[in-house]
Phi, psi and omega in degrees: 000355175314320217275338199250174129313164196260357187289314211283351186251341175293131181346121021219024162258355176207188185208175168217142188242155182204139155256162175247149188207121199022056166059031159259156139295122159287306164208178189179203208156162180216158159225177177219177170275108148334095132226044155233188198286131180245154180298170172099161187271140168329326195276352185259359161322166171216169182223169188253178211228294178220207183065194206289355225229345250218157167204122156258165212287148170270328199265306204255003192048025163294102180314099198226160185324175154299291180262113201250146194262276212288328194097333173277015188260093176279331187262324160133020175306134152253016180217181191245159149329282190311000188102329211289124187306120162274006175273177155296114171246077154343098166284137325100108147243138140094033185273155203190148183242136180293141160292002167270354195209028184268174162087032195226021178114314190306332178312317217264342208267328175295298178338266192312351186284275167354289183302311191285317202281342138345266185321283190332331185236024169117287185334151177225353184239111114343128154240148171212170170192142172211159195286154182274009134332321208253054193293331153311329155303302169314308188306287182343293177311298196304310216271331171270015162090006185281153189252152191268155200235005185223152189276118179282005168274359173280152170314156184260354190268298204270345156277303198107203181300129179262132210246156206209149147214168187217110173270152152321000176260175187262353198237120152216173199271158175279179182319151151310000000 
């Protein structure tokens, strides 16, 4: 998280969660607002469909986000040409297990932590990206329902960082 300000995670676009365990940190995580452009291929996106975060168009029946950062999503577009989100899109950095306290849940419960505190604050999308060294991590994302932005039969060393979303609704569509 050196790479960011530390502003970008603080109330009232991002957070930062630690669980403690006889008051160390064990594991943790942060999220922030996503307003640049993201990795992964476009055509593996998904869009939403229904759930709370979710409204349709009265004139074209397009299915469009809650909340919108720009105002400019008419067509029911969720990216800019360029990638950049036009829903509240929620970034996932840095979720970590201390290595005295891995294999036991904690990563998922920061996750699901994240996430409700996300929602909570507006966001209807998740975005990550995690490395390709890291299939524990990949396990993580998939098994929580994150859709992969990369083709998973590929070596994960000839893609790079691998990139994941997830929307705040119960329901989305597959890619176009």
């Amino acid at each position: 998280m050196e790479h960011y300000p530390a502003a970008d995670f603080a109330a009232p676009d991002g957070e930062l969660v630690l669980l403690l365990a006889d008051g160390e940190p064990v594991a943790g995580g942060a999220f922030r607002r996503r307003a640049e452009p993201e990795l992964g291929d476009p055509a593996r996106r998904t869009r939403p469909e229904a759930g709370p975060h979710a409204r349709t168009d009265a004139y074209s029946g397009a299915v469009h986000s809650g909340d919108v950062q720009s105002g400019a999503v008419q067509s029911g577009a969720v990216h800019s040409d360029d990638g950049t989100p036009l829903v509240a899109t929620a970034e996932l950095k840095r979720i970590w297990t201390h290595s005295a306290h891995r294999r036991r849940g904690l990563a998922r419960q920061v996750l699901v932590e994240l996430e409700d505190r996300a929602a909570q604050r507006g966001y209807v999308r998740i975005y990550l990206t995690t490395g390709p060294r890291q299939p524990e991590a990949a396990g993580l994302y998939l098994r929580a329902g994150y859709t992969p932005l990369f083709d998973v039969s590929r070596d994960p060393e000839e893609i790079g960082p691998l990139a994941f979303e997830k929307w705040l609704c119960p329901r989305v569509s597959e890619p176009a």
